[in-house]
Each structure stands twice: as C-alpha cells, then as structure tokens.
C-alpha positions as CSV (number, residue, x, y, z in Angstrom):
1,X,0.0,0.0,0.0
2,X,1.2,3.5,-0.7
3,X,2.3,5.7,2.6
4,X,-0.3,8.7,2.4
5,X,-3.5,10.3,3.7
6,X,-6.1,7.3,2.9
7,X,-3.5,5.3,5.3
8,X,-2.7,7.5,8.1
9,X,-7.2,8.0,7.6
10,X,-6.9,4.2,9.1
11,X,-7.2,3.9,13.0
12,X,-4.6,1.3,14.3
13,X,-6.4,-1.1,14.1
14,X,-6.5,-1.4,11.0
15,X,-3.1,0.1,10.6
16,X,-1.7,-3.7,12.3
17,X,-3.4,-6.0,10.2
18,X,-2.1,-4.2,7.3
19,X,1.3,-5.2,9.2
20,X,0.8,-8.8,10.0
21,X,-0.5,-9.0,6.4
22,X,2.5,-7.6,5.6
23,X,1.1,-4.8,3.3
24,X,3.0,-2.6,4.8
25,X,5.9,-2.7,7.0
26,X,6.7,-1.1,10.3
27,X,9.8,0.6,9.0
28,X,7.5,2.3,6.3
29,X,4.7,3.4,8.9
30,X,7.5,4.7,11.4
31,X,8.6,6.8,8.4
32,X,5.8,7.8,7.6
33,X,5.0,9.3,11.0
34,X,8.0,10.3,10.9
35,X,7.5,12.6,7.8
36,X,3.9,13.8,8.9
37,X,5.4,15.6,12.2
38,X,8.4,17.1,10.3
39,X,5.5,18.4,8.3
40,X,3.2,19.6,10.9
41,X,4.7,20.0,14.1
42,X,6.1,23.3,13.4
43,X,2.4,24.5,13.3
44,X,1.3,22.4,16.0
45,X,4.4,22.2,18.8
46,X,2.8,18.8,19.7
47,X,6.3,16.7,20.0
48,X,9.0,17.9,21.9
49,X,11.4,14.8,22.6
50,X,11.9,13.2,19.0
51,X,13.7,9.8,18.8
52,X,13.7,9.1,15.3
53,X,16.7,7.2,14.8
54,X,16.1,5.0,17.7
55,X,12.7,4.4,16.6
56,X,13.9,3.5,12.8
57,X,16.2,0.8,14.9
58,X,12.9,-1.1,16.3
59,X,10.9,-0.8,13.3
60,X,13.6,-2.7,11.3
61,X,12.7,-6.0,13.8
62,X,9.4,-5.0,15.2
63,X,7.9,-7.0,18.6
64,X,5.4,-9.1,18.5
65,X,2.2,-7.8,19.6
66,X,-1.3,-6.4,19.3
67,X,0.3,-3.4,17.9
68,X,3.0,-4.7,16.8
69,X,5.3,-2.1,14.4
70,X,3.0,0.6,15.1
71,X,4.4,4.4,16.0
72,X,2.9,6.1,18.6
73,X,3.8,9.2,21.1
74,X,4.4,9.1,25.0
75,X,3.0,12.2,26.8
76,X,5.8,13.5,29.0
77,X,4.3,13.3,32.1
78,X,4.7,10.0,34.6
79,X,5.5,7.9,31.9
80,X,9.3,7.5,31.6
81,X,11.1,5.1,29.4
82,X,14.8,4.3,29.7
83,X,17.7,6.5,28.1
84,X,15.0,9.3,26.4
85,X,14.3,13.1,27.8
86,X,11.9,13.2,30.6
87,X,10.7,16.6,32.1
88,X,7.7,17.2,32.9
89,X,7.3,20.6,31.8
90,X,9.8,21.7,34.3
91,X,12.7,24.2,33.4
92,X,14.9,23.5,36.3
93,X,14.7,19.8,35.1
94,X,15.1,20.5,31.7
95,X,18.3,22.3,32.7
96,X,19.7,19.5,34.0
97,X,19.1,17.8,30.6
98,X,17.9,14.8,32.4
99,X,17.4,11.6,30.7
100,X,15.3,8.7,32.6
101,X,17.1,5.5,33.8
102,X,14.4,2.9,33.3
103,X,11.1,2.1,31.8
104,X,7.9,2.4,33.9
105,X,5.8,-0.2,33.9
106,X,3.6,1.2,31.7
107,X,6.1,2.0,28.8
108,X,7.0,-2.0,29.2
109,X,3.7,-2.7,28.4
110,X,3.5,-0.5,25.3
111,X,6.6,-2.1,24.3
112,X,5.3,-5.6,24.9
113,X,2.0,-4.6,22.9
114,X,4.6,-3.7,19.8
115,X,4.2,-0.1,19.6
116,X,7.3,2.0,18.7
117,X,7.5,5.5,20.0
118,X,8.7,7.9,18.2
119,X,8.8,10.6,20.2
120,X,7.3,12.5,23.6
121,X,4.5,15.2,23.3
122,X,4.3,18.6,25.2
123,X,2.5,18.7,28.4
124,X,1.8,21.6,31.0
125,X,4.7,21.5,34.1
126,X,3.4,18.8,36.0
127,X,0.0,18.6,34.2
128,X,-1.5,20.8,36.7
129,X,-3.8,22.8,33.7
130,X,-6.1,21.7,31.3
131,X,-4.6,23.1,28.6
132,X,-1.0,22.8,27.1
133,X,1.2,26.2,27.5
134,X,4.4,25.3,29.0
135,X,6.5,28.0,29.6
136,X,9.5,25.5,29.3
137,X,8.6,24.2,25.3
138,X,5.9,26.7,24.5
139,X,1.9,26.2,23.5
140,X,0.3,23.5,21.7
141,X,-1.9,24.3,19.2
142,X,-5.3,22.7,18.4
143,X,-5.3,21.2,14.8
144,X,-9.0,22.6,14.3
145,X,-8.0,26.4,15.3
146,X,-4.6,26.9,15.8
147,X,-5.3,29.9,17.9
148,X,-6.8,28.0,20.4
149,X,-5.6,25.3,23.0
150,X,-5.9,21.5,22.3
151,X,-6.7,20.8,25.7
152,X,-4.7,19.6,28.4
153,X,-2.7,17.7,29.9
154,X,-2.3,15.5,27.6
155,X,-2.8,17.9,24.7
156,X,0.3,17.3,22.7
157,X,-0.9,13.7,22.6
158,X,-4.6,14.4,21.6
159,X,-3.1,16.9,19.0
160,X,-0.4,14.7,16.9
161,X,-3.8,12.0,17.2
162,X,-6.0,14.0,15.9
163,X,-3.7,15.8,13.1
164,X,-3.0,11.9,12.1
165,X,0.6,11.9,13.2
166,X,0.7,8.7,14.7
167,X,-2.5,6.5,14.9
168,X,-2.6,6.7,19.0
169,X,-1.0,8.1,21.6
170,X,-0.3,8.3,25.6
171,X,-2.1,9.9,28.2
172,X,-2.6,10.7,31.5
173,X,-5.8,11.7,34.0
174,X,-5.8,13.5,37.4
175,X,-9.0,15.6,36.8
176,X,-10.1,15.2,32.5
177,X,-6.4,15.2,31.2
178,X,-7.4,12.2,28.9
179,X,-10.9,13.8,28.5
180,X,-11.1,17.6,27.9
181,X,-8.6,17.1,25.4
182,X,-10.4,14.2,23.4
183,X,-13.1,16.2,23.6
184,X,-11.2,19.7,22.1
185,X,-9.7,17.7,19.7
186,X,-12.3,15.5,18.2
187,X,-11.2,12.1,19.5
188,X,-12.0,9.3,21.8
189,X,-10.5,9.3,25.4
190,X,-11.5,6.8,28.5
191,X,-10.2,7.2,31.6
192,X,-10.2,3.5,32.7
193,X,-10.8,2.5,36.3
194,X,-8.8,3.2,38.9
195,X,-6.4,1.0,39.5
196,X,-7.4,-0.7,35.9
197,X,-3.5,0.6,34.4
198,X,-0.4,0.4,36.9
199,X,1.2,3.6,37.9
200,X,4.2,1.0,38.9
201,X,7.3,0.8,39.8
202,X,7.1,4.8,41.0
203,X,3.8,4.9,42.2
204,X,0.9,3.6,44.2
205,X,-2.0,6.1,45.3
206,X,-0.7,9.2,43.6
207,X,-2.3,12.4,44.4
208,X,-5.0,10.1,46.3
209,X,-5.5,7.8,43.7
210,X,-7.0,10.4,41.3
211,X,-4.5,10.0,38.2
212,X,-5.0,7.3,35.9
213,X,-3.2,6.1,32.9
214,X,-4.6,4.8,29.1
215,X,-4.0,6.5,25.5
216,X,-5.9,9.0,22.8
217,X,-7.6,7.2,19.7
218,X,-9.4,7.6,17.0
219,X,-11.5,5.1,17.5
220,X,-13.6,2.8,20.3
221,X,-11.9,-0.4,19.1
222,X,-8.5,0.8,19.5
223,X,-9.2,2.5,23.1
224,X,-10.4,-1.0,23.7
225,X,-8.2,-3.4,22.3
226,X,-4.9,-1.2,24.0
227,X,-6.5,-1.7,27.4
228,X,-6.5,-5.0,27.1
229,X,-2.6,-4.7,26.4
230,X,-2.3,-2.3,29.5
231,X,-4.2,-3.2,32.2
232,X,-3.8,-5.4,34.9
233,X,-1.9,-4.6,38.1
234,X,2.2,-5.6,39.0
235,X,3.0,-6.6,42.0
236,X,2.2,-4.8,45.1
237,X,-0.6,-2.1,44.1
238,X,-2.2,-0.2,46.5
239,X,-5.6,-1.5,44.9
240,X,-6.7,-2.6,41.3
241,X,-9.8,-3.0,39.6
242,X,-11.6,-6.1,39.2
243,X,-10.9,-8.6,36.3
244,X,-13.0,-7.8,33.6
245,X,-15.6,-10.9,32.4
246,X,-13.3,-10.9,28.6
247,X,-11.1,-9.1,26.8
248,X,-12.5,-5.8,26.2
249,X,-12.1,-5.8,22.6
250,X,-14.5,-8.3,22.6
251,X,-17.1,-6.3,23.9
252,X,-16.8,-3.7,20.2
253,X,-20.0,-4.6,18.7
254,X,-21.4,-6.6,21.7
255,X,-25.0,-5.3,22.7
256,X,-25.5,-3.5,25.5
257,X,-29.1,-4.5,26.3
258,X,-31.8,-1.7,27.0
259,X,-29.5,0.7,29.7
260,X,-30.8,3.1,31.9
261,X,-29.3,6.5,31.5
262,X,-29.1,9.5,33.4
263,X,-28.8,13.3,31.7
264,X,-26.9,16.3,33.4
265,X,-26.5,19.3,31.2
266,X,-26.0,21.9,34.1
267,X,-22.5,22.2,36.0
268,X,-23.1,20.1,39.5
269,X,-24.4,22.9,41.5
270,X,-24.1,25.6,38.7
271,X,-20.4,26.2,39.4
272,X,-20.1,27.6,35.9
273,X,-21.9,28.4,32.9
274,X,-22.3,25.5,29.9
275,X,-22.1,26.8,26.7
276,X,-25.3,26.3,24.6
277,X,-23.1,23.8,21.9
278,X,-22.0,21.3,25.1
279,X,-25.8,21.3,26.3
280,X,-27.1,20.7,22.3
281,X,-24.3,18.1,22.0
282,X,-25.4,16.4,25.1
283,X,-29.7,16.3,24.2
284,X,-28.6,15.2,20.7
285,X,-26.7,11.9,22.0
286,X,-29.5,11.7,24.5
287,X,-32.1,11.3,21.3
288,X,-29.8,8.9,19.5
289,X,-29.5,6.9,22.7
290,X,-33.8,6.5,23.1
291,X,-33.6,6.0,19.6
292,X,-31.4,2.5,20.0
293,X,-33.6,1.6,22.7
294,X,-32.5,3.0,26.0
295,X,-34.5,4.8,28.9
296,X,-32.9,8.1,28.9
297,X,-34.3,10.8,31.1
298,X,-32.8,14.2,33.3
299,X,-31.1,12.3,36.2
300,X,-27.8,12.7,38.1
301,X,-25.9,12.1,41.7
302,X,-27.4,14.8,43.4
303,X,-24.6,14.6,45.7
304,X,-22.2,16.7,42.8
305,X,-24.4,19.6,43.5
306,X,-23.0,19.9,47.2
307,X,-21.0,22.7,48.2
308,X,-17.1,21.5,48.9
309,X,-16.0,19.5,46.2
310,X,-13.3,21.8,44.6
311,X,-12.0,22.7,48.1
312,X,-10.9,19.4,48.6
313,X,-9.8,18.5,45.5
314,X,-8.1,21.7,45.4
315,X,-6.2,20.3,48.2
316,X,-5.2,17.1,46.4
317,X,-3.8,19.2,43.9
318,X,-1.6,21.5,46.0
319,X,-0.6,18.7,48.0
320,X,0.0,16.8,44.6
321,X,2.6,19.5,43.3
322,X,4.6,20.0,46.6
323,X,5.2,16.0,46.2
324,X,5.8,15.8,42.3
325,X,8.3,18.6,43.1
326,X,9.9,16.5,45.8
327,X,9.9,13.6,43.6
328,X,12.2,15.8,41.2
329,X,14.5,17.0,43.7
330,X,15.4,13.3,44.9
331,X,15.5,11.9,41.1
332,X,17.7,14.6,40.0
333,X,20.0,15.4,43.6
334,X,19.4,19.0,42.7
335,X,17.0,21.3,44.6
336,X,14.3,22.8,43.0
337,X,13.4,26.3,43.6
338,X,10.8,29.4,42.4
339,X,12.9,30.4,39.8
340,X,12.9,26.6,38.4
341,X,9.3,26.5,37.8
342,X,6.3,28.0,36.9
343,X,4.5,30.7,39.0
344,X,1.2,28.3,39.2
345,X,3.2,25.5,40.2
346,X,5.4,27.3,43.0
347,X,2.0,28.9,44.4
348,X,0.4,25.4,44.5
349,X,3.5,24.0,46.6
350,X,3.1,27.0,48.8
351,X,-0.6,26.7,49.2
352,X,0.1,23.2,50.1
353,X,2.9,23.6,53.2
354,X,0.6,25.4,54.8
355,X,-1.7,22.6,54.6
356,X,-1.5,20.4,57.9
357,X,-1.4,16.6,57.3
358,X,-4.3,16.3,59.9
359,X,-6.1,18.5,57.2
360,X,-4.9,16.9,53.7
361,X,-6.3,13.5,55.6
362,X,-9.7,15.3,56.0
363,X,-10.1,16.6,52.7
364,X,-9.1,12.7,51.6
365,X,-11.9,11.5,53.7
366,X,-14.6,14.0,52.6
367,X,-14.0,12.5,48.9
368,X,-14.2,9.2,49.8
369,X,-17.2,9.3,51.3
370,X,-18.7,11.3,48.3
371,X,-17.2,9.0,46.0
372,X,-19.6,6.5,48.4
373,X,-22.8,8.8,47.6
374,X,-22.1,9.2,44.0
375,X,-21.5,5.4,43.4
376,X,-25.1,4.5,45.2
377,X,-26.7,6.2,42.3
378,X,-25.1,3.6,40.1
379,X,-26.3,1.2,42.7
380,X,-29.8,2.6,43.1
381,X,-30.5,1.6,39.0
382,X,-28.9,3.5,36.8
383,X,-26.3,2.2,34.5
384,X,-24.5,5.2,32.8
385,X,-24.5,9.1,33.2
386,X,-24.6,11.5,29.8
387,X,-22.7,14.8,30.3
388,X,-20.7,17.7,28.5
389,X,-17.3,16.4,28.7
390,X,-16.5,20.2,29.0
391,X,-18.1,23.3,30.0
392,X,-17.3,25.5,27.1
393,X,-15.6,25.0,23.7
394,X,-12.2,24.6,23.1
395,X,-10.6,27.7,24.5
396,X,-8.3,30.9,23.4
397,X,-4.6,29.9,24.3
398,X,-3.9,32.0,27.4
399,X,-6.8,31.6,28.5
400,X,-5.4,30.2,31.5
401,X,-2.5,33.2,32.7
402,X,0.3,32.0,33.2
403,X,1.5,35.2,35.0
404,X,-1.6,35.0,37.3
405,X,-2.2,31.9,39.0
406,X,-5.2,32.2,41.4
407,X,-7.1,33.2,38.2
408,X,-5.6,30.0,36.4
409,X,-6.3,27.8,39.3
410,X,-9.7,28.5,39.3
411,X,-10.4,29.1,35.8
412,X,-8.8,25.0,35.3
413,X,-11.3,23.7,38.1
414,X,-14.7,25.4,36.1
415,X,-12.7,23.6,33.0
416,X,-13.1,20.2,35.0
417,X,-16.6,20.4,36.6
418,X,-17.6,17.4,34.9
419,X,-14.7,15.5,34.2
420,X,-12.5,15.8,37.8
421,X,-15.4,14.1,40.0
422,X,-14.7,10.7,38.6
423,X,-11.1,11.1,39.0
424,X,-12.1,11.1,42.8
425,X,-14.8,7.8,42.7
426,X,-12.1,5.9,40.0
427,X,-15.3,5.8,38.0
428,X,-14.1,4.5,34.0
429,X,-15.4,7.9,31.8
430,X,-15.0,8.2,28.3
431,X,-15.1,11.6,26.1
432,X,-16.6,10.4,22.7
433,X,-16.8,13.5,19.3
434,X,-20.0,13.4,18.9
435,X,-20.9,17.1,17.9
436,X,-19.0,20.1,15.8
437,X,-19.9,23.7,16.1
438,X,-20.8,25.5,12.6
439,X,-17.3,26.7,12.7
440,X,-16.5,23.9,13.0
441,X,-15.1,22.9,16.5
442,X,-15.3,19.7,18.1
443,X,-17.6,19.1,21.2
444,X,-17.0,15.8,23.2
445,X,-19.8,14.2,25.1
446,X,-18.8,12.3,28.1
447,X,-20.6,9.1,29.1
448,X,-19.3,7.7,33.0
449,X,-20.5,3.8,34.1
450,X,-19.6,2.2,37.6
451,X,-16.6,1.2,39.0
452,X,-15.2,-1.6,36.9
453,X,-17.1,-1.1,34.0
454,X,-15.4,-0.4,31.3
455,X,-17.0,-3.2,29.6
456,X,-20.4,-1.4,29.5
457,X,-18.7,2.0,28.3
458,X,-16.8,-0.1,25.5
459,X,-20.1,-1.5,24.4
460,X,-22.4,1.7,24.7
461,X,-19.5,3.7,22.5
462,X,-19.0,1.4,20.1
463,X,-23.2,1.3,19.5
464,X,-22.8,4.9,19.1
465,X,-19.9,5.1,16.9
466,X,-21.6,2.9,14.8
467,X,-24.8,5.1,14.4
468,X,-23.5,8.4,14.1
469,X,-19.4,7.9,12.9
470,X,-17.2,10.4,13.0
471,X,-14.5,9.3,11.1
472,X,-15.5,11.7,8.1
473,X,-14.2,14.8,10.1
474,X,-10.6,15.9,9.6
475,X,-9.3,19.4,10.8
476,X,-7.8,22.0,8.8
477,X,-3.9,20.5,10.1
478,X,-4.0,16.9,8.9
479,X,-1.5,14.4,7.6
C-alpha cells in the first residue's frame, strides 16, 4: 500500500493488520510518521522529545504484539522510558538535561504490545492545567484552530492524534487530562478504572489515587483493544480493579441491552456556565440513545451539587505538586526552587505547606465518602451518566494566565466540573466526538459507568460510533 492520507485516515487497528499482512511494513509506517510531524509539528508544537533514529532501529525488527510495528507518542508526564528526555514541563529539570534510567511499567507494556514511539509530546509542568502552554517548550496548538488550545494535559498527545501523526497516543488523567482534550480535539479518550492501568514501579496512590493512565484514539476499538494490552496490576498495588468478564475488545460490537441512563447538562451545583453547543451536544446523543432503545431521562448524583468538592480536590492538587516537586528534587539530587518553575506550580507547593497533614487526611476522607454517595446512584438503577465532557468549547490559548495563577487555578477547576469528579470515585469515563460547532469545533460528550465497568462503556461507545461515525471529520492540520 502507498504511505499517504487514505493510510494515516486508518485507526490502528486497521493500521496492524495491514502489518501482520504484511502490506506494509513497520519501517514504512514509522517513516511515515516520521514525515507527517516534520511536516506539521512546526504549526502544531505537539512533540518535543523526537527519537527518530532509535525508533527507525525497532521498526527494522518490530515486537510481536497487538500493535505490533506501530508508532505512537508518550506524553511527557509519569510515563518515563529508559535512556530518552523526561521533564515534565519543568525548566529547572530541563536544565539539568535529564534523561530517565528505566522504563515504567507502563512503557513496558506499550513495548510488549509492539508499539514504537517515536517521540514524547508537550504537556503543561506537572499537568497541573487543562490546557497545554508550557513555559518551558511553548503552546500547543489545536489542529482545528490553531489559535486555540488543544486541551490539556495531555494535549500534545490528543493533538499529533487528531492531526493523524501517529494513529494513537499516551495519556494521563488527574482531573479530564485524557478527556477535555479528546473532547477539544475530536477524538476518543476513556479514563479507565482506577487501578485498571499500573502507575508501577514509581507509584501507588498518587495524588489520592485520582490520576489514571490509558491513550488518545481515534476510534472505540483501538481505546479497547490497547487496554486490554495495558491493564492489569504488578505486584504490590495499593488497589486494582476487578478482572473484567473478557477481553475488552470483545465487547466492540457486543449489545449493551436496554440501559438506563441518566442526563446532566448543568454544572453540578451551577459552578459555571455551559455553553449552549455542550448542552445541544449532550440532548442530541441523548435522542440517539432513546432511539437504539434505551430509557434516557434528566437524572444525576445529586450529591455533585453539594458545596465543597473543589476545596478538597483543590487540596489534592496542591498537595500533589509539593510532592511531584519532591519527587524531582530526589530523582535529580538538585533542589528545586521558584525560579525553576512556573508561578502556578510554585504557588500550589506554597498553598500546600501550609496545609497540615491532619487536614490533607480530612479533605481525603470527605471525597471518599462522596465518592460513596455518587457510586449509590449507580447502585440505586442507573447504569450510565450522559454529560458535557467540558463546559465551554475549546478555548483561546492564554486563556489560562500564566503570570496570574489564582485566576488560572480556578479558571482550570470550572474547566473540570464534569470531568474531575470521577477522577475522585475511580469511576471509568469516556469523552466520545460526537458534535461540531458550525465553525466547525469539536464538542466531546462524556458518558461515565460504575466502577469496573469499562465493559459497558466499551459497548455503549462502540453502539454509538456505529450510528453516528465520525470518522469523516478531519481538521484544517492533517497528515
């Protein structure tokens, strides 16, 4: 097969059969991506840590795998693999021109599934913002409106993914990082279970549990088939989730039966506005859904509409950046200071020492036991909750200021104020593109099922991917 658009137009899925036929080889696809993000990426500032050569090297004997001799990109956050640049977003660690000194768990896996990376995508320091401005590398930019963000964190990712750079590639979720930017850049992001993808051999309950680990995609089969290459816990987790019935790829295609489903268009307890596109996009999956046979009706965890919850996730947070900056300090041996980071991160790490331990445990407590009250109305009948994945549209770059960081902090929380509450309950979530603006936008509707049950989402997205596809819509940057 020729290397052009109406192959990098294949998910990669499709992409590895075309492999194991041997209709294409890994070499060619890996230089193909290759090609597409010397193309684009000046316009998009999506990969920031290229390893070409290296990645030339794998593809000429590719693992066996799922995947196998497929490129993708690693998000620069968590994730580390052995020998390549790892930052974070962070200048003072950037400075040091630090290179990791062995894979994660995680990376093993992608390697075991056969995918070859060929390079790492731009995040925000830390991930701390849903949108993708480091000051360190400089703003992503969304391939549908280059003047506005991709989403964050893990907006680098979602942006070579949706510009057809690579077929799929890594991200991360403490509060919608997987999610807001699927849903600003027209693709498909779940944010699996907690506990569902190791955060081994570095982590256990980071930031209370609330970050979570899985990929961008164009498609519901991929999301599903690279879970099932992913998941599973390593020795020693803190918790994980329970074994799914079969492979989740199986359950593409797989009826869902007649589900009871639960709309929420407002933000829980009108926090912020919704923008009238997010509450259209939202009724108009909410007719398709009656329309394959499913009780759909205005229902939601009444509990999200109590005053508190972004206190005490707030506190997560801060306490999350005063221990991801500690984490640097013993990695490297070198202290880390103001002047090494961002003004948003440094006030988060001050914010949090003043926080007393007896305190950080009783802001963890409060969201478990509202994690408890929003899972009984899962319990209490309902199978799935329909929301906006986000508030608004995509949005403006700099619409989070750098320079001013209480107005950043809390414009980023109204950002989250659907996704971040099943970060705290572990809840699986997925952002699917159903919906464009006239202008032509993308507007992600996010569908959330109990804990463990990914294989209900899988089946319920790949029913609705079926009856309204959205493979047809490129944006204006494409390979």
């Amino acid at each position: 097969m020729t290397i052009g658009a109406e192959l990098f137009a294949l998910d990669a899925t499709a992409q590895a059969e075309l492999v194991r036929r041997q209709e294409v080889s890994a070499l060619e696809l890996v230089d193909g991506a290759i090609a597409s993000i010397e193309r684009l990426d000046g316009r998009l500032n999506a990969v920031i840590h290229r390893r070409f050569e290296q990645a030339r090297a794998e593809a000429l004997a590719p693992r066996a795998g799922a995947f196998a001799g497929l490129p993708f990109l690693v998000k620069d956050l968590i994730a580390h693999s052995q020998g390549d640049a790892f930052h974070e977003g962070i200048r003072g660690v950037a400075g040091q021109a630090y290179r990791a000194r062995a894979d994660s768990a995680l990376i093993r896996r992608f390697r075991q599934a056969g995918l070859i990376c060929v390079g790492r995508t731009n995040t925000p320091e830390l991930g701390l913002v849903p949108t993708t401005e480091p000051a360190l590398y400089g703003p992503t930019r969304n391939p549908w409106d280059l003047a506005r963000s991709p989403g964050g964190s893990s907006g680098g990712s979602a942006a070579a993914v949706a510009a057809r750079m690579v077929p799929l590639a890594h991200g991360n979720d403490g509060g919608g990082s997987i999610r807001v930017p699927a849903s600003c850049c027209g693709l498909v992001g779940l944010k699996p279970t907690r506990g569902r993808v190791s955060l081994a051999p570095d982590f256990g309950d980071l930031a209370g549990g609330i970050v979570h680990e899985h990929v961008l995609t164009r498609s519901v089969r991929d999301t599903a088939a690279l879970l099932d290459c992913v998941a599973g816990p390593e020795p020693g987790e803190p918790y994980f989730a329970p074994a799914p019935p079969r492979a989740f790829a199986d359950e593409v295609g797989h009826d869902p039966g007649r589900l009871r489903i639960g709309v929420m268009t407002s933000a829980p307890g009108g926090f912020t506005d919704v923008h009238e596109e997010c509450r259209a996009a939202v009724a108009d999956t909410g007719r398709l859904l009656a329309g394959c046979g499913h009780e759909v009706e205005d229902a939601h965890p009444l509990v999200m509409d109590e005053a508190g919850f972004a206190h005490h996730f707030g506190v997560l947070f801060q306490a999350f950046a005063h221990f991801a900056l500690g984490w640097w300090q013993r990695e490297t041996g070198h202290a880390l200071g103001r002047e090494d980071v961002e003004p948003l991160t440094w006030f988060l790490v001050e914010a949090a020492a003043r926080i007393p331990a007896a305190d950080y445990l009783a802001s963890l407590e409060w969201l478990h036991a509202y994690s408890r009250r929003v899972a009984a109305w899962w319990a209490g009948g309902f199978d799935l909750l329909l929301t906006p994945t986000l508030p608004h549209l995509p949005l403006p770059l700099g619409s989070y200021p750098a320079a001013e960081p209480r107005r950043a902090a809390v414009a980023a929380i109204k950002t989250v104020t659907f996704t971040a509450p099943f970060n705290v309950t572990g809840q699986p979530a997925i952002s699917l593109p159903l919906h464009w603006t006239a202008e032509g936008l993308p507007v992600g509707v996010q569908l959330v099922a109990a804990y463990g049950r990914e294989d209900l989402l899988i089946r319920i997205a790949s029913q609705i991917e079926i009856a309204r596809p959205w493979t047809r819509h490129r944006p204006p940057v494409c390979a």
